[in-house]
N, C-alpha and C positions, 0 to 999 in steps of 0.2 A: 029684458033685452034693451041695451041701449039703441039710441037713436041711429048710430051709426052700423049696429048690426042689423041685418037683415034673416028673416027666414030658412034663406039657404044657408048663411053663414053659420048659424047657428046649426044648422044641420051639417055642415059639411065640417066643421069644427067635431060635432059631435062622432060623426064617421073618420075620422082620420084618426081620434082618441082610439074609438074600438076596434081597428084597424091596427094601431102599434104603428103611426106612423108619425113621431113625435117633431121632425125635422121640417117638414109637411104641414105640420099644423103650427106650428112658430112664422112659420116662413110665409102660409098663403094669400094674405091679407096685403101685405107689404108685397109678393112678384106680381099680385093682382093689381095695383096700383102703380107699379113700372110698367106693366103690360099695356095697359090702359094709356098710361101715357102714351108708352111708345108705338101704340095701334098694334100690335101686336096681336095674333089671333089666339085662340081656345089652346090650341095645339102645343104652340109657342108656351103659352102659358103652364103647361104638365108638364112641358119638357124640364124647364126651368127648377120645377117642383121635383122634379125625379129624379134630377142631377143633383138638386142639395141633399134630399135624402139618404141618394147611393153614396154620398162622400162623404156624409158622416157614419155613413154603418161601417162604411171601410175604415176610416179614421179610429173611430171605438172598435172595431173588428182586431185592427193592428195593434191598439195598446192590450187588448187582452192577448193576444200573441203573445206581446212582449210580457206583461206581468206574467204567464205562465210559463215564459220560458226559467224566471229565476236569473238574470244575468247578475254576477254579484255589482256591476258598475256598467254604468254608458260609456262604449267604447266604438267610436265611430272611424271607420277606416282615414279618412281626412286629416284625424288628429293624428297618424301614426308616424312616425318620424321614420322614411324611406334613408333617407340621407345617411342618419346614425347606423342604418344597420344594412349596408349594401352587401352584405349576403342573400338577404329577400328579394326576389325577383321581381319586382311591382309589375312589369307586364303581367307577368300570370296569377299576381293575386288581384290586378284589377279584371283579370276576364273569368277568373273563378268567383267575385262577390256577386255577378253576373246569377249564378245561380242553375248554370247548365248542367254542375255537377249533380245536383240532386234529382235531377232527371235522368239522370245516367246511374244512379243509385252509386256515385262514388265517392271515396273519403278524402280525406286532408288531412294530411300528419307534419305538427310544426314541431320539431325539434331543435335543441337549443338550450342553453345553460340558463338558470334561475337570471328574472329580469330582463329578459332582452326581447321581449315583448310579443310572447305566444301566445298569452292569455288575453291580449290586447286586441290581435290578429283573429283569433279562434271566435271572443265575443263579436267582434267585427263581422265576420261571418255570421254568425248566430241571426246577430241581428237585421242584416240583410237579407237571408232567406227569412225573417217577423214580416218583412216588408212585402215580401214577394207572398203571401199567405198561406207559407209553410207552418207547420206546427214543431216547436223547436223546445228542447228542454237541454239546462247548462245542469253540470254535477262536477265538481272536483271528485276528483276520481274514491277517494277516501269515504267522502262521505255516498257516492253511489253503492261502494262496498260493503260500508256500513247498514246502509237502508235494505241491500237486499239480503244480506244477513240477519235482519231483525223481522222481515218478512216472512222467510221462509223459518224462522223459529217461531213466529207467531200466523203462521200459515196461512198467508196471503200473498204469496214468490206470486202466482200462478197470475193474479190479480194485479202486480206489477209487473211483471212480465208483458201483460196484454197492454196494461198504459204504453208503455215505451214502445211496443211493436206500433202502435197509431202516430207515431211521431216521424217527420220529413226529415228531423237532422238532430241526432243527438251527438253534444259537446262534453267531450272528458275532458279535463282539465287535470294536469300537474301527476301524470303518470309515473311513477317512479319515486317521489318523495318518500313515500313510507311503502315496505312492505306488503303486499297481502296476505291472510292466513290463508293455509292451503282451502280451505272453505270459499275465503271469499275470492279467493284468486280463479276457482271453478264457477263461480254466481258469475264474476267479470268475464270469463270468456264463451258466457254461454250469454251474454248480451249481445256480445262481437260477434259470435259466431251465428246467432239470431239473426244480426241487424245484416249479415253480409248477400249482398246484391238486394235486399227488399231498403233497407235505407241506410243514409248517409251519416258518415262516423267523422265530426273532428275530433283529434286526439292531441294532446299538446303534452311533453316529456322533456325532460332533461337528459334524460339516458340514448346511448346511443342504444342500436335493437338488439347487438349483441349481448349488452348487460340486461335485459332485461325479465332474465333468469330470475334477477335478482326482487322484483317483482313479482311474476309469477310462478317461481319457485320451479316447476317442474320444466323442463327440455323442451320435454313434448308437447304440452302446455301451450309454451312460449309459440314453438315453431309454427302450430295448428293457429294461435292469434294472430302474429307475423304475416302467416300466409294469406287468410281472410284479409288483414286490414289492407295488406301490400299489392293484393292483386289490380284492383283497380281505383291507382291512391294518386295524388298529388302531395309533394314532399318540400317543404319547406324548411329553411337552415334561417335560424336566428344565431346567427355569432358574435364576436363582441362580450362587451363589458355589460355588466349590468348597471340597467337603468339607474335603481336604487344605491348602485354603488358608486357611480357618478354623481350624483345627487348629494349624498355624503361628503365627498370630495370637494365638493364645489362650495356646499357649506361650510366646509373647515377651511377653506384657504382665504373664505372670505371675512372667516371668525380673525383668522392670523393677525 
């Protein structure tokens, strides 16, 4: 024991370790000697202590949010260029990042041709209900198809199934790029059809809704996903050029 610890200290070090209260025991030494300065009493003193701990359980709370959610990049509403794409309504996506939709158990569907910044929007979201301490999981749509295809061949659907039903807002990405097999086109609308009024669905496509037969192959299929996702949805239009194809552009004229 050094000279500068005391009995208690040593004990009160030792109770805050076997406690798990690590924020607490870094901290108490140093608000106990601001306190002290500042005359501050006992009370003053916890509070101080319980405030830096709840801020870091939250703070570590929110980046495991976010690592579980899988986002493939940080995409933060701020960075998203309104200007370039006045088809997007920014009133209504700044009072949907809000996160009132998921209380309401409703979806967001951004539609829009490749590059114009759905996937941008869609993570945007994601990551704003991370913050709000939703449980959120991202999938492009191909590989969510893929995954419950290989489940249900190696006979654990039932076991992913349950994961995704504990989730606040599950993100599809890029609906419409590739095909589903009649298989997996049935695995996909029995997620939607799962997830409708217990939780919230972003969906992000290129296709408008009529083509998107072309996806899940059967009419009826379609119509019964359509109906689920559309009932109580917020719809957004990304129009315009693509990002990446501007981008292009801009590099060749400057190559010239």
């Amino acid at each position: 024991m050094s000279k500068t610890e005391t009995k208690s200290t040593v004990l009160l070090k030792h109770h805050l370790k076997a406690l798990k209260l690590p924020t607490m025991l870094a901290e108490a030494e140093k608000i106990a000697q601001r306190c002290a300065a500042d005359n501050a009493d006992h009370l003053a003193f916890l509070l101080q202590l319980v405030e830096l701990e709840l801020i870091e359980r939250e703070r570590k709370a929110a980046e495991r949010r976010l690592k579980a959610a899988r986002f493939p990049a940080t995409k933060m509403l701020d960075e998203f260029d309104f200007s370039a794409r006045p088809s997007v309504n920014k009133p209504q996506v700044l009072e949907l990042v809000k996160g009132e939709y998921l209380d309401r158990r409703e979806n967001i569907l951004l539609v829009g041709p490749s590059g114009t910044g759905k996937t941008h929007l869609a993570t945007a979201f994601g990551m704003a209900a991370c913050s709000q301490g939703r449980k959120v999981r991202f999938f492009r749509v191909t590989e969510l198809v893929t995954l419950l295809v290989e489940a249900k061949e190696e006979r654990h659907l039932l076991r992913m199934r349950q994961q995704l039903a504990k989730l606040d807002l599950l993100v599809l990405d890029e609906l419409g790029y590739v095909p589903a097999s009649k298989a997996g086109a049935e695995l996909l609308f029995d997620v939607i059809a799962t997830a409708y009024e217990r939780n919230s669905l972003v969906v992000t496509t290129n296709l408008p809704f009529e083509n998107w037969t072309e996806v899940l192959g059967s009419e009826r299929l379609t119509g019964a996903a359509l109906d689920r996702l559309t009932h109580r949805c917020h719809i957004l239009e990304t129009k315009g050029e693509s990002y990446r194809l501007q981008d292009a552009k801009r590099r060749r004229r400057r190559a010239d």
